[in-house]
C-alpha positions as CSV (number, residue, x, y, z in Angstrom):
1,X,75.2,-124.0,79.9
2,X,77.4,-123.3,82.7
3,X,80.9,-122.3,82.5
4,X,84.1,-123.6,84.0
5,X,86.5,-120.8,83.6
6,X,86.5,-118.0,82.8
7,X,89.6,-115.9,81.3
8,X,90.0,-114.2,77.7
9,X,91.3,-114.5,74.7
10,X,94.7,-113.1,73.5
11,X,94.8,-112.1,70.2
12,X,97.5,-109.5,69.3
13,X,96.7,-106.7,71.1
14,X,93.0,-107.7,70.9
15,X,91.5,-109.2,74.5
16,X,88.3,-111.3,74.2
17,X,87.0,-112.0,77.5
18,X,85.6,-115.6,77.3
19,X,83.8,-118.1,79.3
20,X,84.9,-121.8,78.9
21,X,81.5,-124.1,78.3
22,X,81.9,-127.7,77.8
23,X,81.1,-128.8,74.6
24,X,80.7,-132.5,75.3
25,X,78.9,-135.0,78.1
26,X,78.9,-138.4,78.6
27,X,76.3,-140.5,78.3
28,X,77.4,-143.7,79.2
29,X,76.2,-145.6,82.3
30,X,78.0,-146.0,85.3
31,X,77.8,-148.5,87.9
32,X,78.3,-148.6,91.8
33,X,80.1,-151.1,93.5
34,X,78.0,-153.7,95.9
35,X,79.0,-156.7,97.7
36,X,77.7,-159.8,96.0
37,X,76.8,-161.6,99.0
38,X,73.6,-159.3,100.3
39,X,73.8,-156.3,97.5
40,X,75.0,-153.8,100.0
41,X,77.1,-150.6,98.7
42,X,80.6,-150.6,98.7
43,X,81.9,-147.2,99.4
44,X,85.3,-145.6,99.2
45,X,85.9,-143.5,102.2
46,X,88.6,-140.6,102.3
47,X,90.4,-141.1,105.5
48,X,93.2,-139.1,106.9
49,X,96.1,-141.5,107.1
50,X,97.3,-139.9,110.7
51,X,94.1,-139.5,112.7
52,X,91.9,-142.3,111.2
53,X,88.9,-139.9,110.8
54,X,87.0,-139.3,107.5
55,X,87.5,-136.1,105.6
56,X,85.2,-134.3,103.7
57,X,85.4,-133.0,100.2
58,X,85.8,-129.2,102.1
59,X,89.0,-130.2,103.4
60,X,91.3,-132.1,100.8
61,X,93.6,-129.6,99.2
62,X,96.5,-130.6,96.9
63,X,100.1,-131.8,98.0
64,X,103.2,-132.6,96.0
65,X,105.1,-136.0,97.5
66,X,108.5,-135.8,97.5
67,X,110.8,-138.7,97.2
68,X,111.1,-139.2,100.6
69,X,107.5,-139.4,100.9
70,X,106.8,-135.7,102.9
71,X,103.8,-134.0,101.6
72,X,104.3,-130.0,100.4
73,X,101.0,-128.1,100.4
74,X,100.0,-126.5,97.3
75,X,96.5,-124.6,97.4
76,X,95.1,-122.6,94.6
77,X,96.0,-119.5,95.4
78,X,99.7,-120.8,95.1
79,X,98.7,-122.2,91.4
80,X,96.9,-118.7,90.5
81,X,99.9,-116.0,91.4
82,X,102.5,-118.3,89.0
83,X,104.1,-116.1,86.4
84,X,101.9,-117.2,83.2
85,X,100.4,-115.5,80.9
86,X,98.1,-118.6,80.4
87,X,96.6,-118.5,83.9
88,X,93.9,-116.4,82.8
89,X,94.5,-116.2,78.7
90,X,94.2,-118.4,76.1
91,X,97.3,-116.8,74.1
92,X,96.9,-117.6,70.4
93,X,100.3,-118.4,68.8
94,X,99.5,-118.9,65.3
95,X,97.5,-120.1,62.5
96,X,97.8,-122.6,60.6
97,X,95.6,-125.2,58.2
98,X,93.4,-127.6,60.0
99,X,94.9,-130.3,57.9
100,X,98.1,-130.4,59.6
101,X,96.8,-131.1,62.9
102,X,96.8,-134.9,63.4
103,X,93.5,-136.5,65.1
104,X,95.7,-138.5,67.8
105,X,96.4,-135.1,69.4
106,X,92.8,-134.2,69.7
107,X,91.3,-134.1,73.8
108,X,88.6,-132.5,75.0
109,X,86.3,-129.8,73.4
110,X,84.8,-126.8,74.6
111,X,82.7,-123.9,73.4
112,X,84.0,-120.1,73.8
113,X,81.3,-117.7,74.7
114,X,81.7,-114.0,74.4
115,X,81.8,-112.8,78.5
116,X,79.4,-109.5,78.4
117,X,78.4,-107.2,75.6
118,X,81.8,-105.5,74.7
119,X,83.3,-108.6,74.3
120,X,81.1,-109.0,70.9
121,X,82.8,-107.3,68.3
122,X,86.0,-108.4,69.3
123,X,84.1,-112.0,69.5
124,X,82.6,-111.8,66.0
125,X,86.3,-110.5,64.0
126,X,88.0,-113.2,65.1
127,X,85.6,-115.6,64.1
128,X,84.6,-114.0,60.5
129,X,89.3,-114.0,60.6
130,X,89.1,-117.5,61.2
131,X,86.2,-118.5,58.9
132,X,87.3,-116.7,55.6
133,X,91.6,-117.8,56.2
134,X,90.5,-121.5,56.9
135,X,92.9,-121.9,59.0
136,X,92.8,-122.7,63.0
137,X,93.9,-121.0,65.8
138,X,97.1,-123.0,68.3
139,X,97.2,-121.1,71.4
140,X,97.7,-122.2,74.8
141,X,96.0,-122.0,78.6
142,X,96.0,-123.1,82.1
143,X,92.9,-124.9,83.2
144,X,92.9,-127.6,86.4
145,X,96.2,-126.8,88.1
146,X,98.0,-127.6,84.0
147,X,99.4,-126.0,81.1
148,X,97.7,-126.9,77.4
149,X,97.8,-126.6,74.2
150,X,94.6,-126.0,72.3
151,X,93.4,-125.4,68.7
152,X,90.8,-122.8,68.0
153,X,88.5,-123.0,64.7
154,X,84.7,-122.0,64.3
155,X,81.3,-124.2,64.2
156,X,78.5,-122.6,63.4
157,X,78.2,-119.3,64.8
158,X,80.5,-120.1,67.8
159,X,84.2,-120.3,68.6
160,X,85.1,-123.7,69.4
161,X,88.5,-124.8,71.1
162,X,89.8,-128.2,71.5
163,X,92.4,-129.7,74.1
164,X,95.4,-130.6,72.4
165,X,97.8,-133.1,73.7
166,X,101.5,-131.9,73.4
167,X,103.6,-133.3,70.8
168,X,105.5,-135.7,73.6
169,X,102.6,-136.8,74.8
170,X,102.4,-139.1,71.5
171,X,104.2,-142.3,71.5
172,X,105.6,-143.9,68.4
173,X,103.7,-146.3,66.8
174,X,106.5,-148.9,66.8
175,X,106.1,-152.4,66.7
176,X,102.0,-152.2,66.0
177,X,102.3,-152.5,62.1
178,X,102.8,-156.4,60.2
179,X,106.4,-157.6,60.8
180,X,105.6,-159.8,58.2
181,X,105.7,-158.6,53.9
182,X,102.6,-158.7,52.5
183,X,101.9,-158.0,49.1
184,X,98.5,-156.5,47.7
185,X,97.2,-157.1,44.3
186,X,95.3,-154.5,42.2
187,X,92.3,-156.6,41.7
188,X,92.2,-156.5,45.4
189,X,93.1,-152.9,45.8
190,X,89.7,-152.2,43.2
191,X,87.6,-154.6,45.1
192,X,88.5,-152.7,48.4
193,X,87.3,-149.5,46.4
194,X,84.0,-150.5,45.0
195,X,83.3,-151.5,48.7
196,X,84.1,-147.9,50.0
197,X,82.4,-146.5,47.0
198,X,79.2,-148.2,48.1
199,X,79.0,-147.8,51.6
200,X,79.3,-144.0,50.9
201,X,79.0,-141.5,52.9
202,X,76.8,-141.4,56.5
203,X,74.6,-139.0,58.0
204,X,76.5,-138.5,61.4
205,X,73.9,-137.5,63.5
206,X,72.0,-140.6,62.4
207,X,74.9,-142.5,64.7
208,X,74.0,-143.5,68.3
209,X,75.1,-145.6,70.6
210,X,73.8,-149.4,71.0
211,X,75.3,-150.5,73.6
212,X,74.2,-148.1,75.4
213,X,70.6,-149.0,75.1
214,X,71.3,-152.4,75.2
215,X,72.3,-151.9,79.1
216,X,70.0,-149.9,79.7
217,X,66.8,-152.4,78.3
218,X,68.7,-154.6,80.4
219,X,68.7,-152.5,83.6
220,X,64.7,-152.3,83.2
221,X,64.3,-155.6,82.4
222,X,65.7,-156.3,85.5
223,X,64.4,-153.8,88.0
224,X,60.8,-155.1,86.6
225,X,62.0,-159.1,87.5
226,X,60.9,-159.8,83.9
227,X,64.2,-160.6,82.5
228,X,65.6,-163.7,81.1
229,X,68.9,-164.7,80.2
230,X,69.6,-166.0,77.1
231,X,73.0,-167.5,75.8
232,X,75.2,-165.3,73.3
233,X,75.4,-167.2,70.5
234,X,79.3,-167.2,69.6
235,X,80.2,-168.1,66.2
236,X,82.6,-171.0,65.7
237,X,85.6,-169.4,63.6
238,X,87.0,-172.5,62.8
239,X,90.7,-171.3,61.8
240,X,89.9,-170.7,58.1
241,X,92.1,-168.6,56.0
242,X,89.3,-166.6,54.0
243,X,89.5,-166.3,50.0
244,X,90.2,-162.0,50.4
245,X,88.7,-161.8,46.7
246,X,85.6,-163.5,47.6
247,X,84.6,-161.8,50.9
248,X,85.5,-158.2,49.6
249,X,82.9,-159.6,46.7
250,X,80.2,-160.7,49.0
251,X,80.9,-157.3,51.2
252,X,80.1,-155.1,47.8
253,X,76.8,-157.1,47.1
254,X,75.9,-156.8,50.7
255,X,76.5,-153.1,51.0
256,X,74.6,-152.7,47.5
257,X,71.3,-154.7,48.8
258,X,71.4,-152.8,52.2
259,X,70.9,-150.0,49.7
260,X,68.6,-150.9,47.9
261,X,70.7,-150.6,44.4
262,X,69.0,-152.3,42.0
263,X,70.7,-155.8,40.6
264,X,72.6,-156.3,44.0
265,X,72.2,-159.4,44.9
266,X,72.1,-161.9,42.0
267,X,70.4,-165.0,43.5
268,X,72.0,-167.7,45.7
269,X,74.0,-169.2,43.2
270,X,76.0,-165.8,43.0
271,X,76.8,-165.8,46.5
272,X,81.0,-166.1,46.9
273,X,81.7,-168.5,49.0
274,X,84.4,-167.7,52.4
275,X,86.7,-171.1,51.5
276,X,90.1,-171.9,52.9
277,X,92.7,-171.1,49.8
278,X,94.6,-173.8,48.6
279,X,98.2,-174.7,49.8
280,X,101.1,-176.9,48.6
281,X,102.3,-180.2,50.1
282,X,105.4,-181.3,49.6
283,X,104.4,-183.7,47.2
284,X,103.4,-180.8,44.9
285,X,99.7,-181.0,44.9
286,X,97.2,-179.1,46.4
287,X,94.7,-179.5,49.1
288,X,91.4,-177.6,49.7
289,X,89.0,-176.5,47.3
290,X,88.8,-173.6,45.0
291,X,86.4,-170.8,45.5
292,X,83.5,-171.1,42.7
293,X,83.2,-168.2,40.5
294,X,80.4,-166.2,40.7
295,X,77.9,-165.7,37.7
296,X,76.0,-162.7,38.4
297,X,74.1,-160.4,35.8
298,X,77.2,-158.6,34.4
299,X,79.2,-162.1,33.5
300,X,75.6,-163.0,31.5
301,X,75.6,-159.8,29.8
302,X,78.6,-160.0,28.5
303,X,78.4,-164.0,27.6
304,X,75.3,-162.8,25.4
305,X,77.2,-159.9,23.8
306,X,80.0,-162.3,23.4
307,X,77.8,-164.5,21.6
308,X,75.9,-162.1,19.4
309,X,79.5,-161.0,18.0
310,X,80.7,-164.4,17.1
311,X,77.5,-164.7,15.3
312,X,77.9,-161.9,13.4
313,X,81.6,-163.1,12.5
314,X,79.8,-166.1,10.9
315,X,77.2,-163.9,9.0
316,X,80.2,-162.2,7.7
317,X,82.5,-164.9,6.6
318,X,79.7,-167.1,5.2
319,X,78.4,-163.7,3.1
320,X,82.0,-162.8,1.8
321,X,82.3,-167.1,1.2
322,X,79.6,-166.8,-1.2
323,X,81.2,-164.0,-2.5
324,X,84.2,-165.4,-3.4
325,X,82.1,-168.6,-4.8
326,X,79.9,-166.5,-7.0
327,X,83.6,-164.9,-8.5
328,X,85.2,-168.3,-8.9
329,X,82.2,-169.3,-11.0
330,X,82.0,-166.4,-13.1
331,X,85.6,-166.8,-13.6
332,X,85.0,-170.6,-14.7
333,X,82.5,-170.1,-16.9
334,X,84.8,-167.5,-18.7
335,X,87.6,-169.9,-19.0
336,X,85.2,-172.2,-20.4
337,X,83.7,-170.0,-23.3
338,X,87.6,-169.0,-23.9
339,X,88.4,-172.4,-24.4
340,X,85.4,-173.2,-26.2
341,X,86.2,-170.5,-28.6
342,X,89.9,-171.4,-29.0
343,X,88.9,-175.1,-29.6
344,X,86.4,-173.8,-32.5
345,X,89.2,-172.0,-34.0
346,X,91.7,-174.7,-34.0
347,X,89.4,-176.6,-35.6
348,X,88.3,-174.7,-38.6
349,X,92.0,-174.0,-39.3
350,X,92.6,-177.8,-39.4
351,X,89.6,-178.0,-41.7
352,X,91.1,-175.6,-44.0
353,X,94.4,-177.7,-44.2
354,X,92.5,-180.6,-44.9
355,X,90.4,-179.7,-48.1
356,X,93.9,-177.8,-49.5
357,X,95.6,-181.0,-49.4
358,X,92.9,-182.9,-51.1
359,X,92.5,-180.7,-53.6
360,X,96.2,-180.2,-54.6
361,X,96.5,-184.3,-54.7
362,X,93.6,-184.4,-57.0
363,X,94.9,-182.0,-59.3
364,X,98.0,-183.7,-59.6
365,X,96.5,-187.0,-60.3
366,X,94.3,-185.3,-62.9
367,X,97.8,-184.3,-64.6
368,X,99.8,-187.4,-64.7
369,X,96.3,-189.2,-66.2
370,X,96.1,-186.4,-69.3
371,X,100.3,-186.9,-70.2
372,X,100.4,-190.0,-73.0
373,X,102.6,-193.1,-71.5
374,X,105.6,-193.5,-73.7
375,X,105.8,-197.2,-75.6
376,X,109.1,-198.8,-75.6
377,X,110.0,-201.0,-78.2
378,X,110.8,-204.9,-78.0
């Protein structure tokens, strides 16, 4: 690969000497500019403003305007003999943990190669330093007539440095966020999980861009007259306000059949349905309809274990019914032979009484017929 710059790498008292390789290209397409009319090329021509004549790219230096619009020359030679130690050097600063870099500073990425053989030790210690602290390198350098900032951390084998805007360079995010409150509910927040959970993780080199190769099918298509053009379809979105609940649901089944999980998609019927959600009139009723609920494979599951248990419960209490039945009997037939026995006894006594009487009144009649009567006389 070929370099852009070349400079070294400041490290302490340790010098690296480095060349600057890209680390990136672009591969999207680029078009020219024609005139509709005949298909001819529209070019841009650099034209001195003062003599009318074209310039080419061998004689356009660099000029500051001032305010009053004259020009003051600057060449490179001017840029090169400034007093910084970046004009040549990336100067490493500090290190720090990758984590508190934030992403909206990232720019442009280049590899550092080591520049000759004695720049290999040298090369290799900074990178094993970098590897086993996990931490990244902030230094800064002076490429294309600029001061940056860059951060220095290792991929494979190789030192790799990333452009780094300056902290200023950032703007504020303010008014981009909701103005309006908006609250989230749990059930939401866990449907929004299962969804990442699913989608998982992806293979980033399996990424690539479509667009791309849309155009460029296109351009052959064209160049070989066998194109035809078809309308984009453009679906309606009628100004629903989507049931969240539903669509995160439909999302999770989706992801889960893409795949290939087993039990994803649970027939038509379990589709959730997009609906508009329902809203008050004045009156106090509602209008639109409620999302159906879906019945997938874990609702029957648990209808059947639901079941199974409530049969169980009736096993149980008809069993511990009988129970108490079978005790209530044994306890009346109990009471019965107590009474009968108590009856038996009362009885007998009475008997008893009986035949004592009798006997005591017969003997007393048996006495008053042996005493003589006593005659009285006229």
């Amino acid at each position: 690969m070929r370099s852009i710059w070349n400079g070294a790498i400041s490290f302490g008292l340790v010098s690296i000497p480095i060349k600057l390789v890209n680390a990136t290209e672009s591969h999207s397409i680029s078009f020219r500019q024609i005139h509709v009319s005949d298909g001819g090329r529209v070019r841009y021509r650099k034209v001195c403003e003062l003599d009318g004549e074209e310039v080419p790219s061998a004689e356009i230096g660099k000029g500051y305007e001032e305010a009053d619009g004259s020009i003051v020359p600057i060449t490179d030679e001017d840029l090169a003999q400034l007093p910084l130690a970046t004009a040549k050097t990336i100067e490493i600063m500090s290190f720090v943990p990758a984590e508190e870099i934030d992403p909206l500073q990232m720019d442009a990425a280049y590899y550092l190669a080591a520049n000759g053989a004695t720049a290999a030790k040298p090369y290799t210690l900074l990178r094993e330093a970098l590897k086993r602290s996990r931490k990244v390198a902030i230094a800064k350098y002076a490429l294309r007539g600029r001061e940056r900032l860059g951060m220095l951390r290792v991929v494979d084998d190789v030192i790799a440095m990333h452009g780094l805007l300056w902290p200023d360079e950032i703007r504020a995010p303010e008014g981009v966020a909701p103005e309006v409150t908006v609250s989230v509910r749990d059930a939401e927040l866990d449907l929004a999980d299962a969804l990442m959970a699913t989608l998982g993780e992806v293979e980033m080199t399996s990424l690539h861009d479509d667009y791309r190769e849309a155009v460029e099918a296109l351009i052959v298509a064209k160049s070989g007259g066998a194109f035809e053009p078809t309308e984009a379809v453009v679906e309606p979105s009628g100004g629903q306000v989507i049931d969240l609940m539903a669509a995160l649901e439909k999302s999770v089944r989706a992801a889960k059949a893409s795949r290939g999980e087993a039990g994803a998609a649970g027939g038509a019927e379990a589709q959730a349905q997009v609906t508009p959600i329902r809203r008050k009139t004045g009156a106090g009723t509602s209008t639109g309809t409620a999302a159906p609920k879906a019945v997938g494979g874990k609702k029957s599951t648990a209808a059947s274990a639901k079941k199974a248990a409530a049969s169980a419960a009736t096993k149980k209490k008809a069993t511990t019914a009988g129970k108490s039945a079978a005790g209530k009997s044994t306890s009346g037939a109990a009471a019965t032979k107590s009474t009968a026995k108590g009856t038996a006894k009362g009885t007998a006594k009475s008997t008893a009484r009986t035949t004592a009487a009798a006997k005591k009144t017969g003997a007393a009649a048996a006495k008053k017929a042996a005493t003589p009567r006593k005659r009285t006389s006229a």
